[in-house]
Jmol script that loads the backbone (N, CA, C; Angstrom):
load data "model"
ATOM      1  N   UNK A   1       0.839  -1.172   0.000  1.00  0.00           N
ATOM      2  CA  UNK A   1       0.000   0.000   0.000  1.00  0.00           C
ATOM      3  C   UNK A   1       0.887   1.239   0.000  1.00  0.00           C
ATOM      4  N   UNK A   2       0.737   2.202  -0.732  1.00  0.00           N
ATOM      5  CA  UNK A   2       1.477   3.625  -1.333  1.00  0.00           C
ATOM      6  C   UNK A   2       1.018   4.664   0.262  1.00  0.00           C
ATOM      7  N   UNK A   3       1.622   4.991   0.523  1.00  0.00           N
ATOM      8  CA  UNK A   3       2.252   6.437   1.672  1.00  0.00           C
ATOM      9  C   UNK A   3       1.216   7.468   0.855  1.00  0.00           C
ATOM     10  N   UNK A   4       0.358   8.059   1.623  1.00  0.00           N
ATOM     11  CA  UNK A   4      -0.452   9.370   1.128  1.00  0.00           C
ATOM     12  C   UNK A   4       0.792  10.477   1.244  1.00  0.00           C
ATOM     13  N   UNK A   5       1.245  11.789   0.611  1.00  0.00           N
ATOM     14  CA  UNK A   5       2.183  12.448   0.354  1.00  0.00           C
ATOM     15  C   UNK A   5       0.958  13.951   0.942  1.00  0.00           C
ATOM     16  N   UNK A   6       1.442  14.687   2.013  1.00  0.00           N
ATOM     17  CA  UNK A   6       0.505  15.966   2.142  1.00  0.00           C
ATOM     18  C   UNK A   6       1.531  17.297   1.329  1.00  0.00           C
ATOM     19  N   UNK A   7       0.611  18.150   1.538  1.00  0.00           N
ATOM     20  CA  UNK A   7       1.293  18.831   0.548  1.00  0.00           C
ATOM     21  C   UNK A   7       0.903  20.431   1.850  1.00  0.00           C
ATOM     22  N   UNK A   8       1.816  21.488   2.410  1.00  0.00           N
ATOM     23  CA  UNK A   8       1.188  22.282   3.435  1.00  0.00           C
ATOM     24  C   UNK A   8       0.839  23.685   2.454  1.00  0.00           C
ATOM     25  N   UNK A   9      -0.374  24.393   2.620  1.00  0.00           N
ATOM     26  CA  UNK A   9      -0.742  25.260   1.983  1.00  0.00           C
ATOM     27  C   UNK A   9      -1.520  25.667   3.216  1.00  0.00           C
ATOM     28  N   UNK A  10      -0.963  27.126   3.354  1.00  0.00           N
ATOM     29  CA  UNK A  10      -1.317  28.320   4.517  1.00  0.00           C
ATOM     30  C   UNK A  10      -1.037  27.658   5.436  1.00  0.00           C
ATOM     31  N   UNK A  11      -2.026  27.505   6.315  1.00  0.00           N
ATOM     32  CA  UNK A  11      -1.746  26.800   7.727  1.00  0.00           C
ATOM     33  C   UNK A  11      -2.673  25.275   7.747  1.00  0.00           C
ATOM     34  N   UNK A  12      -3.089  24.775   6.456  1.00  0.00           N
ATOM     35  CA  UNK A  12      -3.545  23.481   6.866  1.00  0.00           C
ATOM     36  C   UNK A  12      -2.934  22.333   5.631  1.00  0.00           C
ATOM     37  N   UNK A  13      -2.888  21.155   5.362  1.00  0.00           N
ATOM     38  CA  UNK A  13      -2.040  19.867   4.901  1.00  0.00           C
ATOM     39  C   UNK A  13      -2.712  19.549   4.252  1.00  0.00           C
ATOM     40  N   UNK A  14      -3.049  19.570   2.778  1.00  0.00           N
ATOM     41  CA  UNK A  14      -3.451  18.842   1.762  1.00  0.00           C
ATOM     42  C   UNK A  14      -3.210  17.737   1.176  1.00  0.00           C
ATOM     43  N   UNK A  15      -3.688  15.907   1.085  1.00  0.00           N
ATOM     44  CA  UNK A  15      -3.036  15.308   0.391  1.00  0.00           C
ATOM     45  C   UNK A  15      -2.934  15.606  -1.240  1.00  0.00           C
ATOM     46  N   UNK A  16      -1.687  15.099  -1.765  1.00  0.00           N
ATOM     47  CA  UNK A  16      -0.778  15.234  -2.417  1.00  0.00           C
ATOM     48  C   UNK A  16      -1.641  14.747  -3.634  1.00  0.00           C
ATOM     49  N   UNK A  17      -2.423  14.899  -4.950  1.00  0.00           N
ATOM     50  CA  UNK A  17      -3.224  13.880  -5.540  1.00  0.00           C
ATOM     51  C   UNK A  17      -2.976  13.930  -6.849  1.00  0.00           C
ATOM     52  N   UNK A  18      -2.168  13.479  -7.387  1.00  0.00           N
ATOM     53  CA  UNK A  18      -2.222  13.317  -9.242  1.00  0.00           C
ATOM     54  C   UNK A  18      -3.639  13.371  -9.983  1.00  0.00           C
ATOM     55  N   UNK A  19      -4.612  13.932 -10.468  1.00  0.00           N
ATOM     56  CA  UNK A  19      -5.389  13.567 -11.305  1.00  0.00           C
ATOM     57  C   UNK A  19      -5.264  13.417 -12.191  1.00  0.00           C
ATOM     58  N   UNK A  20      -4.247  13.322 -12.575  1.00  0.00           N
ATOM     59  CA  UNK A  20      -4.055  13.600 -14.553  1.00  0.00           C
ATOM     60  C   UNK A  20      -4.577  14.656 -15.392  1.00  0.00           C
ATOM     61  N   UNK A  21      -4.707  16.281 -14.885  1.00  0.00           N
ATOM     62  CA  UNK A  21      -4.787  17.036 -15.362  1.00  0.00           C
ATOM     63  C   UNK A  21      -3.609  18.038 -15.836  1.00  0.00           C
ATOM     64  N   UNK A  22      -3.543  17.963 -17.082  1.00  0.00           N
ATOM     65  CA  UNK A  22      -2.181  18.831 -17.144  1.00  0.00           C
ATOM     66  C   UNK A  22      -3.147  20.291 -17.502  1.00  0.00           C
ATOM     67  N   UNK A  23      -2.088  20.861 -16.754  1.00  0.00           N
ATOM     68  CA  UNK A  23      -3.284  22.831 -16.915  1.00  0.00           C
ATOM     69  C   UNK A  23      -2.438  23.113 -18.602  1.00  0.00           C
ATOM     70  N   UNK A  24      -1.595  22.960 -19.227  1.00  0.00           N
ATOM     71  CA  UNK A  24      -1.525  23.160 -20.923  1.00  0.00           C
ATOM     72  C   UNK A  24      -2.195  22.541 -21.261  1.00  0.00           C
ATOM     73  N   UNK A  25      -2.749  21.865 -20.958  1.00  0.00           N
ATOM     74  CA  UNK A  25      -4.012  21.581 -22.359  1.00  0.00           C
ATOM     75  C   UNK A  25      -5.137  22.288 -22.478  1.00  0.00           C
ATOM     76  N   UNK A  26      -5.443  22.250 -23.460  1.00  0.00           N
ATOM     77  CA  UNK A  26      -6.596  23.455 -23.566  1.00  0.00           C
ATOM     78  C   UNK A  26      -7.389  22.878 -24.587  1.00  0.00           C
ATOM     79  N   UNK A  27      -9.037  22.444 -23.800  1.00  0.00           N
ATOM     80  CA  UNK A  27      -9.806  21.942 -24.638  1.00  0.00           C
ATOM     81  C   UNK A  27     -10.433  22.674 -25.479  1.00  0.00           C
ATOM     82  N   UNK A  28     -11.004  22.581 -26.820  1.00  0.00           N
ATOM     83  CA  UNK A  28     -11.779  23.216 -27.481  1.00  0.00           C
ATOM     84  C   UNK A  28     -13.318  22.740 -27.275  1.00  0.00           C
ATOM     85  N   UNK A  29     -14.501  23.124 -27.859  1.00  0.00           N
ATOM     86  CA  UNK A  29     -15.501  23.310 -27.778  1.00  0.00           C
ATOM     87  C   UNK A  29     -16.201  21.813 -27.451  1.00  0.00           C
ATOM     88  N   UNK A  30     -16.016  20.909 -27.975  1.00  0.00           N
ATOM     89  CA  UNK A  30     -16.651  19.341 -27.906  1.00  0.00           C
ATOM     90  C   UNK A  30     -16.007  19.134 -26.630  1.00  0.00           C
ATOM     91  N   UNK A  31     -14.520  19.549 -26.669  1.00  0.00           N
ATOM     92  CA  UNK A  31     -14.010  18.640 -25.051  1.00  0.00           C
ATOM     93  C   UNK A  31     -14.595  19.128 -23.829  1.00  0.00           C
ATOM     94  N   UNK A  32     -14.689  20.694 -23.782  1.00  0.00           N
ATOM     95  CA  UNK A  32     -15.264  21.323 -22.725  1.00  0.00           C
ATOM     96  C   UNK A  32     -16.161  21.067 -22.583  1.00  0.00           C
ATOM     97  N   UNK A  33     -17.406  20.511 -23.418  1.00  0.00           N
ATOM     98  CA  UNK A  33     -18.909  20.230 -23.290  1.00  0.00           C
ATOM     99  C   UNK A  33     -19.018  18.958 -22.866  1.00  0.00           C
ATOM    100  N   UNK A  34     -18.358  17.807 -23.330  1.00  0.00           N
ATOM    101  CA  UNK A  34     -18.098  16.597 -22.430  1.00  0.00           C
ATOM    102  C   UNK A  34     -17.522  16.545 -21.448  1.00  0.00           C
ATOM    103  N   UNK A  35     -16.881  17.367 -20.824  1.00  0.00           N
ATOM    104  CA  UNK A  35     -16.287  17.788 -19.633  1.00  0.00           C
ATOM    105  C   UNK A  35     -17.295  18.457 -18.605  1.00  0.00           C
ATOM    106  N   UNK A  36     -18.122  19.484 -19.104  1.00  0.00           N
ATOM    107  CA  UNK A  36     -19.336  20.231 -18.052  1.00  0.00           C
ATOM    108  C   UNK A  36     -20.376  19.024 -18.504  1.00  0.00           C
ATOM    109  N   UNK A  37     -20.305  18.193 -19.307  1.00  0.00           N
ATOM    110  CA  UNK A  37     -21.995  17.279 -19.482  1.00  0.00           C
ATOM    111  C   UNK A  37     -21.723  16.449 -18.235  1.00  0.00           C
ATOM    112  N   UNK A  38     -20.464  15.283 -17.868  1.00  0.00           N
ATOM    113  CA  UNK A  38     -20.329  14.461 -17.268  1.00  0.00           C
ATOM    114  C   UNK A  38     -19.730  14.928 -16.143  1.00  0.00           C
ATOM    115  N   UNK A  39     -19.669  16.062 -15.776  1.00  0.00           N
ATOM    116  CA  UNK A  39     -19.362  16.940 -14.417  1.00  0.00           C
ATOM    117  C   UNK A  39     -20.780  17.176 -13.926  1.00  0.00           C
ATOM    118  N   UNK A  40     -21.567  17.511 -14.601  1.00  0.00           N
ATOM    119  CA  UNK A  40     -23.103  17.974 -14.066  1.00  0.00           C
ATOM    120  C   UNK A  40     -24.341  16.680 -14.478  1.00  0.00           C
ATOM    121  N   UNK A  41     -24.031  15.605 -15.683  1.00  0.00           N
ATOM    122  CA  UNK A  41     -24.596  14.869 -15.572  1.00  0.00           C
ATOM    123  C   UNK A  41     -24.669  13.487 -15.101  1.00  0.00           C
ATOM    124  N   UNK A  42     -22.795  12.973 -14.392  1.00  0.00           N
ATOM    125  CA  UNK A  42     -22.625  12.050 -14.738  1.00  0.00           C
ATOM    126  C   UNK A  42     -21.481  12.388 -13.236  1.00  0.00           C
ATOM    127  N   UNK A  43     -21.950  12.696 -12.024  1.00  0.00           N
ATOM    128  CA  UNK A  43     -20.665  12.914 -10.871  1.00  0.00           C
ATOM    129  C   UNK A  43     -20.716  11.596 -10.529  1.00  0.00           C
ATOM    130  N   UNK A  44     -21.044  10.801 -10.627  1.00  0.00           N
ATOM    131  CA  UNK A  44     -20.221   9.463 -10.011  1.00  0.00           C
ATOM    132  C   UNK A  44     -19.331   9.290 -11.171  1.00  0.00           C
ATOM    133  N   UNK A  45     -19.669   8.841 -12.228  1.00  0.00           N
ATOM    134  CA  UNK A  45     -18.537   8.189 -13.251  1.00  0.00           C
ATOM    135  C   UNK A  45     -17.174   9.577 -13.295  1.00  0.00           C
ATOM    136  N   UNK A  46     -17.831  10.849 -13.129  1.00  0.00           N
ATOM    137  CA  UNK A  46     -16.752  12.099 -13.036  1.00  0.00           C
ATOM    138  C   UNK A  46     -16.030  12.049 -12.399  1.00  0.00           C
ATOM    139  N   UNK A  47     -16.483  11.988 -11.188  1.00  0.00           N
ATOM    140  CA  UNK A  47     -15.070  11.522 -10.065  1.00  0.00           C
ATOM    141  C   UNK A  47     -14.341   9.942 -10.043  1.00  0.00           C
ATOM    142  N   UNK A  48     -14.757   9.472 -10.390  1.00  0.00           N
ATOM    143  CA  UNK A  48     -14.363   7.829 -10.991  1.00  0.00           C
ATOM    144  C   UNK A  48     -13.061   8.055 -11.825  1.00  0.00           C
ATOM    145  N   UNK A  49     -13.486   8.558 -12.765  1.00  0.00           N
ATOM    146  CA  UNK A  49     -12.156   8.886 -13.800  1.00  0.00           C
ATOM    147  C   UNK A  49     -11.234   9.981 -13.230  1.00  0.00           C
ATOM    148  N   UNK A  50     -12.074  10.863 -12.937  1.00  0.00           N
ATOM    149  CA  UNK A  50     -10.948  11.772 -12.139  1.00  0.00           C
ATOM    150  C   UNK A  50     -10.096  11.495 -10.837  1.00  0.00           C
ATOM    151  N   UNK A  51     -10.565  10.501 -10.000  1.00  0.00           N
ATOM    152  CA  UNK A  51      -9.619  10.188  -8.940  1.00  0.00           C
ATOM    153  C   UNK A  51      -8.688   8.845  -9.878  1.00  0.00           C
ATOM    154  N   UNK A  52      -9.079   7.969 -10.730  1.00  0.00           N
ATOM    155  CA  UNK A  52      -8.162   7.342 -11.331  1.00  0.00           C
ATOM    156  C   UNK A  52      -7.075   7.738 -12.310  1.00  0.00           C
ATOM    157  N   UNK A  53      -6.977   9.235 -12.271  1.00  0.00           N
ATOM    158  CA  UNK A  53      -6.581   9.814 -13.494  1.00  0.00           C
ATOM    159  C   UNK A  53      -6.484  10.131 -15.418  1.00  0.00           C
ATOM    160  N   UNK A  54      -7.868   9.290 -14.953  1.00  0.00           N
ATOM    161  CA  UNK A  54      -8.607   8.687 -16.707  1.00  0.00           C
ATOM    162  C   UNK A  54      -9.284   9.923 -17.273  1.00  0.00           C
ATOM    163  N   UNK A  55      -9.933  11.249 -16.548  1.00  0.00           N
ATOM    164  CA  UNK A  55     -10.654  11.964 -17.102  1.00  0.00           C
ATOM    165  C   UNK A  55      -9.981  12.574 -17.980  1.00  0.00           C
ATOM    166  N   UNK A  56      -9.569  13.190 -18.029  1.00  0.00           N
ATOM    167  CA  UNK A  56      -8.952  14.029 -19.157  1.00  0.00           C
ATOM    168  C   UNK A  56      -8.485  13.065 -20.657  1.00  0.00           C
ATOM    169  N   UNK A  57      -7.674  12.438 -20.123  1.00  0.00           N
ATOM    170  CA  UNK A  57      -7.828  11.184 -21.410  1.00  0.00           C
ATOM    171  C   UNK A  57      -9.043  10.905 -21.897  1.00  0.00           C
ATOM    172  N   UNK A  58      -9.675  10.524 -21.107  1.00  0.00           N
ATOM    173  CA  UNK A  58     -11.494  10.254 -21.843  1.00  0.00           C
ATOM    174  C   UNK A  58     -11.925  11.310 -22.607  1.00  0.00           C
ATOM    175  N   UNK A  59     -11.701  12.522 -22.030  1.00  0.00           N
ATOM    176  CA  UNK A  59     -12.221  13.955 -22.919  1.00  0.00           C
ATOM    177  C   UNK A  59     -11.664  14.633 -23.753  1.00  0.00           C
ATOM    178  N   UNK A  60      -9.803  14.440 -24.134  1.00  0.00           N
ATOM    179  CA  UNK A  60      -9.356  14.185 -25.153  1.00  0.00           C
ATOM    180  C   UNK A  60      -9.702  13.270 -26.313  1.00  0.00           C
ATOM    181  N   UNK A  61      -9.967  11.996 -25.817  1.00  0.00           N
ATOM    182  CA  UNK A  61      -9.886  11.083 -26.998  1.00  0.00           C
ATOM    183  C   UNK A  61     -11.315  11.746 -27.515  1.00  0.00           C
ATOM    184  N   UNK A  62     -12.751  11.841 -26.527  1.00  0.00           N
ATOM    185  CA  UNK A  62     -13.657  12.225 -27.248  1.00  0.00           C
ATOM    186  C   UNK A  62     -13.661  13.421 -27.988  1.00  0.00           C
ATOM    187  N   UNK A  63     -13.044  14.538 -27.873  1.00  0.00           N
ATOM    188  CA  UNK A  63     -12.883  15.191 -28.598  1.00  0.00           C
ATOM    189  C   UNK A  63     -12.562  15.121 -29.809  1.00  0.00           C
ATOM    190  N   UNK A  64     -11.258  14.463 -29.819  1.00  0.00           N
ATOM    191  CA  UNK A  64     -10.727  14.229 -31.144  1.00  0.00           C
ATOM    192  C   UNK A  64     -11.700  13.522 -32.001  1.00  0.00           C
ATOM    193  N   UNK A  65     -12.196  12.313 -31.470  1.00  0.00           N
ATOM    194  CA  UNK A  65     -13.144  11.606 -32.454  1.00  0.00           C
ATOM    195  C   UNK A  65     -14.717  12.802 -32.756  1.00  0.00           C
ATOM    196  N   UNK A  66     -15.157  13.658 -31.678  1.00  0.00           N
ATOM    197  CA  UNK A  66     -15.447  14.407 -32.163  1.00  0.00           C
ATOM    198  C   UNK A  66     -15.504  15.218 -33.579  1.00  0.00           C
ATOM    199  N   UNK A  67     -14.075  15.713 -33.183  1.00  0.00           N
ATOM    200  CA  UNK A  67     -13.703  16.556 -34.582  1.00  0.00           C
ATOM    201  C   UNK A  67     -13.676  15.707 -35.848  1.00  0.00           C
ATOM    202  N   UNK A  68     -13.044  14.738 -35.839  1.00  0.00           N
ATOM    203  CA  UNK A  68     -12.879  13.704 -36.658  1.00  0.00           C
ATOM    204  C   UNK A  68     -14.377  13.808 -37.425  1.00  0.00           C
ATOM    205  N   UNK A  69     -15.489  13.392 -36.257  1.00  0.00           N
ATOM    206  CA  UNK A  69     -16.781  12.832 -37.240  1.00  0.00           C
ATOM    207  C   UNK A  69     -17.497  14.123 -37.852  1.00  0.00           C
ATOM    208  N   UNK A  70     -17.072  15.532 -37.135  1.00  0.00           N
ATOM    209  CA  UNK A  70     -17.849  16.523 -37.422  1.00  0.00           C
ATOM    210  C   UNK A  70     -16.999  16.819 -39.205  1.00  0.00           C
ATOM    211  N   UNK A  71     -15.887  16.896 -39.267  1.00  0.00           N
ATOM    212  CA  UNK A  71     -15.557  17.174 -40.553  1.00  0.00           C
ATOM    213  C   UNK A  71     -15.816  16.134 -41.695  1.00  0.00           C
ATOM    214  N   UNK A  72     -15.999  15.101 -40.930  1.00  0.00           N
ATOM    215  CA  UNK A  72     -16.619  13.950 -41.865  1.00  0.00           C
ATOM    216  C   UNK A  72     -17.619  14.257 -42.141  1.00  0.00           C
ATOM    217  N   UNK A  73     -18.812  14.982 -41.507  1.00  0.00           N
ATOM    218  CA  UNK A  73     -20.086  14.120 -41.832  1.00  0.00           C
ATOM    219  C   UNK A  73     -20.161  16.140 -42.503  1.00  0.00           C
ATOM    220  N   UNK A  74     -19.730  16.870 -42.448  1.00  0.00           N
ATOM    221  CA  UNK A  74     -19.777  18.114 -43.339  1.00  0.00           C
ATOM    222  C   UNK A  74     -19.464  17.532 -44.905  1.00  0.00           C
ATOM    223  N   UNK A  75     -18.315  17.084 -44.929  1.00  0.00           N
ATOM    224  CA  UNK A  75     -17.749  16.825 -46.577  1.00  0.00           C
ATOM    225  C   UNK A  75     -18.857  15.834 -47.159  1.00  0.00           C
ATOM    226  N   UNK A  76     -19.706  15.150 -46.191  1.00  0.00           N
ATOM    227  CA  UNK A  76     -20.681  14.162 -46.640  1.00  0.00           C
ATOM    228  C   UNK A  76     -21.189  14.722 -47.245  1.00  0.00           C
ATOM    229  N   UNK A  77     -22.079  15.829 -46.020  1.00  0.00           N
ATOM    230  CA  UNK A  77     -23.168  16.383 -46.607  1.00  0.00           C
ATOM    231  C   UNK A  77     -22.940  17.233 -47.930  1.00  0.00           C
ATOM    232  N   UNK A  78     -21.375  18.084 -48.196  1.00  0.00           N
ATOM    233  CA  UNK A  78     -21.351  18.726 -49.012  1.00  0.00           C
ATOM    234  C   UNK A  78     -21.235  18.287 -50.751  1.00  0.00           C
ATOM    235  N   UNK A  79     -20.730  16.376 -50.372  1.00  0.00           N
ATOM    236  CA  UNK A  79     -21.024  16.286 -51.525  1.00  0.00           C
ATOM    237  C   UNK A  79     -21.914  15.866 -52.078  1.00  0.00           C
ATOM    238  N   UNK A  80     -23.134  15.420 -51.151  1.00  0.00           N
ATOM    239  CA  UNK A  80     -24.433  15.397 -51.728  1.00  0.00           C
ATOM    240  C   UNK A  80     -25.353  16.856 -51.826  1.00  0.00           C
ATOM    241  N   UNK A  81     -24.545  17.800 -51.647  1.00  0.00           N
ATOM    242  CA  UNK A  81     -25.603  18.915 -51.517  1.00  0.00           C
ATOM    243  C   UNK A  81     -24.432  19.839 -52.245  1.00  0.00           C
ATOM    244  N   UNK A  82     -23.921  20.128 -53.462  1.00  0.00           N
ATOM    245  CA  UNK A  82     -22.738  20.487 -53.584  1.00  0.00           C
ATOM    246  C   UNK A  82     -22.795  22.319 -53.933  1.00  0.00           C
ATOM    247  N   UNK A  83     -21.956  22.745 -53.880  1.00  0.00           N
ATOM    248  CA  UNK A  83     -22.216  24.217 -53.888  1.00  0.00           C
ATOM    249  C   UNK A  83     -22.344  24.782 -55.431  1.00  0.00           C
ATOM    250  N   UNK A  84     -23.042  25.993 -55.190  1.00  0.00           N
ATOM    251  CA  UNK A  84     -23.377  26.578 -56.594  1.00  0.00           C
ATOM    252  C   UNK A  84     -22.575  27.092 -57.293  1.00  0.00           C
ATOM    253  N   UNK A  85     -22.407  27.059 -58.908  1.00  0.00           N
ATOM    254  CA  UNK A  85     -21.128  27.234 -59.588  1.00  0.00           C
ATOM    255  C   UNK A  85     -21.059  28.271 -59.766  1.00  0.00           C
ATOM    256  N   UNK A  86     -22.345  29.088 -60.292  1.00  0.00           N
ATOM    257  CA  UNK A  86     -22.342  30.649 -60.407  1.00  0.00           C
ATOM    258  C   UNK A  86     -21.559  31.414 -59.351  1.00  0.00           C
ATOM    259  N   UNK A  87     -20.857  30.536 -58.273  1.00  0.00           N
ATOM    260  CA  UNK A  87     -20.677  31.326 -57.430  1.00  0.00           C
ATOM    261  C   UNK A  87     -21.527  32.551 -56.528  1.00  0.00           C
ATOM    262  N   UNK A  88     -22.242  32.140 -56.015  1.00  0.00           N
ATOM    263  CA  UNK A  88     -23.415  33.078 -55.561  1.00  0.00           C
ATOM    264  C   UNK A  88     -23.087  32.596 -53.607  1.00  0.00           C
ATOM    265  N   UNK A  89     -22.646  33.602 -53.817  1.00  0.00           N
ATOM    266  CA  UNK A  89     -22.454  33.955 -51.982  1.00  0.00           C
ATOM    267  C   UNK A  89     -23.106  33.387 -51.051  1.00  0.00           C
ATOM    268  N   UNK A  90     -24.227  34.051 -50.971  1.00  0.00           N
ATOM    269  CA  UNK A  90     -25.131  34.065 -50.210  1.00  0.00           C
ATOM    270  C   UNK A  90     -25.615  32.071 -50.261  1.00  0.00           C
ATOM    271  N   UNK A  91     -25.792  31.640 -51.330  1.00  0.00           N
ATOM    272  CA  UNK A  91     -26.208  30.355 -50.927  1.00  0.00           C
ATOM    273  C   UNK A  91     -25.344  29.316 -51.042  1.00  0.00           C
ATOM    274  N   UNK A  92     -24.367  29.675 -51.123  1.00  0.00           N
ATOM    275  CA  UNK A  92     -22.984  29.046 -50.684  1.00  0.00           C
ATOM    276  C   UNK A  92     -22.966  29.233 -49.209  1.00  0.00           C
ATOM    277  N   UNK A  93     -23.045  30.267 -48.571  1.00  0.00           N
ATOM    278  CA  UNK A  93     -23.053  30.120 -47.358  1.00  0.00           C
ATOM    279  C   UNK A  93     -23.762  29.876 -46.408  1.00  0.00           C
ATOM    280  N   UNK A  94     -24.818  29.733 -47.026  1.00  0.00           N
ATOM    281  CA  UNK A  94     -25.976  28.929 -46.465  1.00  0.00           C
ATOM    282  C   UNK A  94     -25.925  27.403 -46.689  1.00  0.00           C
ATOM    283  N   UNK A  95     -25.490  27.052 -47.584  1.00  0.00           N
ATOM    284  CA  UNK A  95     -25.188  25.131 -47.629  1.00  0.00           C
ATOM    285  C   UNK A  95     -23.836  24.999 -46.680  1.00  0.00           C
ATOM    286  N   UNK A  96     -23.434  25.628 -46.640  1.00  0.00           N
ATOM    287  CA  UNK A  96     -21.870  25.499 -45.681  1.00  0.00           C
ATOM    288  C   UNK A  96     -22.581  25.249 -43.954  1.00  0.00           C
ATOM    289  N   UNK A  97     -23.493  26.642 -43.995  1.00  0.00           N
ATOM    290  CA  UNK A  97     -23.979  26.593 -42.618  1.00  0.00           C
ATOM    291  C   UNK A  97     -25.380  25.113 -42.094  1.00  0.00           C
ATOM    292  N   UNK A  98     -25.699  24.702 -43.085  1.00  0.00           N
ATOM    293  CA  UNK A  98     -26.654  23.851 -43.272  1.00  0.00           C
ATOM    294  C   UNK A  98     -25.653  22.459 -42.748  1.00  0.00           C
ATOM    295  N   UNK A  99     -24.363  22.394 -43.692  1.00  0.00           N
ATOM    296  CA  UNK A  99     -23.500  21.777 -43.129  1.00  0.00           C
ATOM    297  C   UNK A  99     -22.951  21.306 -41.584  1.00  0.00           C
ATOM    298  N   UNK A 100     -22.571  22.663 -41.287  1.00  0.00           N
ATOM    299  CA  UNK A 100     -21.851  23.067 -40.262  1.00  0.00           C
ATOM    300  C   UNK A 100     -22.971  22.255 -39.261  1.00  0.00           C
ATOM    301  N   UNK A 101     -24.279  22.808 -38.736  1.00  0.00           N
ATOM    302  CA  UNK A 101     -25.530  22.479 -38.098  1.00  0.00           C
ATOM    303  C   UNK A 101     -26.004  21.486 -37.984  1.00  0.00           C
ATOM    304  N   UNK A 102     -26.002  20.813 -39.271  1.00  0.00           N
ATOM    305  CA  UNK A 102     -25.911  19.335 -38.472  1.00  0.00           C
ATOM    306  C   UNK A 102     -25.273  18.150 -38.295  1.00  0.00           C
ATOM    307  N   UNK A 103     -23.802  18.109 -38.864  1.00  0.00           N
ATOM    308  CA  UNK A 103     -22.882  17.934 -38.275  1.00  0.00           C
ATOM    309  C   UNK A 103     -22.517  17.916 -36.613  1.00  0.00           C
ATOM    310  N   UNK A 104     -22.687  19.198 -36.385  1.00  0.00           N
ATOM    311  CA  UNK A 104     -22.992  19.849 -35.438  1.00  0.00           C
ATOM    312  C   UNK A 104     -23.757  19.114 -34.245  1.00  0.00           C
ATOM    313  N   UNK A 105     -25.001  18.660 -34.694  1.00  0.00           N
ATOM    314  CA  UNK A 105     -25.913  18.500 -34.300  1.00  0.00           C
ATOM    315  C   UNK A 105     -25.829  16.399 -33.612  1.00  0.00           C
ATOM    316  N   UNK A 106     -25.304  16.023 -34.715  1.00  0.00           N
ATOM    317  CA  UNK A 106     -25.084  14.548 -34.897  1.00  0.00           C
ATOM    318  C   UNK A 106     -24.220  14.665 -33.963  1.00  0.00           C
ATOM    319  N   UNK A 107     -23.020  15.504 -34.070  1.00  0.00           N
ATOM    320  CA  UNK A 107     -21.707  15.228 -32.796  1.00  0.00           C
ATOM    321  C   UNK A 107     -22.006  14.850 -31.406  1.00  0.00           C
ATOM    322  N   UNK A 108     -22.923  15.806 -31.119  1.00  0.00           N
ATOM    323  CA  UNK A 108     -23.329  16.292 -29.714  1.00  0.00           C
ATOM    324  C   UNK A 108     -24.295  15.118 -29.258  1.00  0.00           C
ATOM    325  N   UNK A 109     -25.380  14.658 -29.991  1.00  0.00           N
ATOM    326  CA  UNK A 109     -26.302  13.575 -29.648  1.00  0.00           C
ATOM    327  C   UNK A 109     -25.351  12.164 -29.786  1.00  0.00           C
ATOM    328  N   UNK A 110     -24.500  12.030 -30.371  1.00  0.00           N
ATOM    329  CA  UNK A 110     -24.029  10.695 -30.734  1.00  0.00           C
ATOM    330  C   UNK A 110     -22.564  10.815 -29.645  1.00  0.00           C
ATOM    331  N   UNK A 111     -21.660  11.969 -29.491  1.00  0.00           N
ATOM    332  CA  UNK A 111     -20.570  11.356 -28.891  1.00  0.00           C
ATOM    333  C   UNK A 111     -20.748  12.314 -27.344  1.00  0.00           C
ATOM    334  N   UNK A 112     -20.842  13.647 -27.608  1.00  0.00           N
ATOM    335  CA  UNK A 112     -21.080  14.707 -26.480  1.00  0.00           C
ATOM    336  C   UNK A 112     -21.783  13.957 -25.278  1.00  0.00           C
ATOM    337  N   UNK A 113     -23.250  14.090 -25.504  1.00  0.00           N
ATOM    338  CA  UNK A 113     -24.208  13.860 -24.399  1.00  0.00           C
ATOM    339  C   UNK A 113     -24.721  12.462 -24.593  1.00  0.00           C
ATOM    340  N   UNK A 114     -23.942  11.257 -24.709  1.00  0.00           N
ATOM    341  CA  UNK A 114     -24.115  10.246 -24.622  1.00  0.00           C
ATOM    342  C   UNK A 114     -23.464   9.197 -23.417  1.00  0.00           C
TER     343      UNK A 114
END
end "model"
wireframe off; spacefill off
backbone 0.3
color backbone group
């Protein structure tokens, strides 16, 4: 059995606790939202991973596969819905955003808040 390590801050003894959070990392938008979903929806499994030092790994990897499926499932949609040749602005950027949305949308129900 491992020695608890205190750590003294002001006048009282903190144990010593690795979570596996490194403060450089810096999540973007999918990681932070799986991070506040399973902080506010999910505190048993939250502290589970976080006292084993698994959370952040978990919310990295989901992220990434995140991003992964969101740019996938955009190029899907864009090549079944492909943009106008005339070049016309306005509804070019509206199939982009049509894109973007539910992509968007699929991420969050399928990897986010699942």
């Amino acid at each position: 059995m491992s020695e608890i390590k205190y750590v003294k801050k002001g006048d009282y003894y903190y144990p010593d606790i690795d979570f596996g959070i490194d403060e450089n990392v810096e999540l973007r938008k999918f990681g932070r939202l799986r991070y506040k979903y399973f902080k506010e929806n999910k505190p048993y499994l939250f502290s589970r991973l976080l006292l084993e030092g698994e959370l952040m790994k978990h919310v990295i990897e989901i992220e990434k596969q995140a991003y992964e499926s969101f740019e996938m499932i955009q190029k899907e949609y864009l090549k079944q819905h492909p943009l106008p040749i005339d070049g016309n602005f306005v509804e070019s950027y509206k199939i982009r955003q049509e894109a973007r949305d539910i992509a968007n949308e699929i991420v969050l129900k399928e990897l986010i808040y699942s």
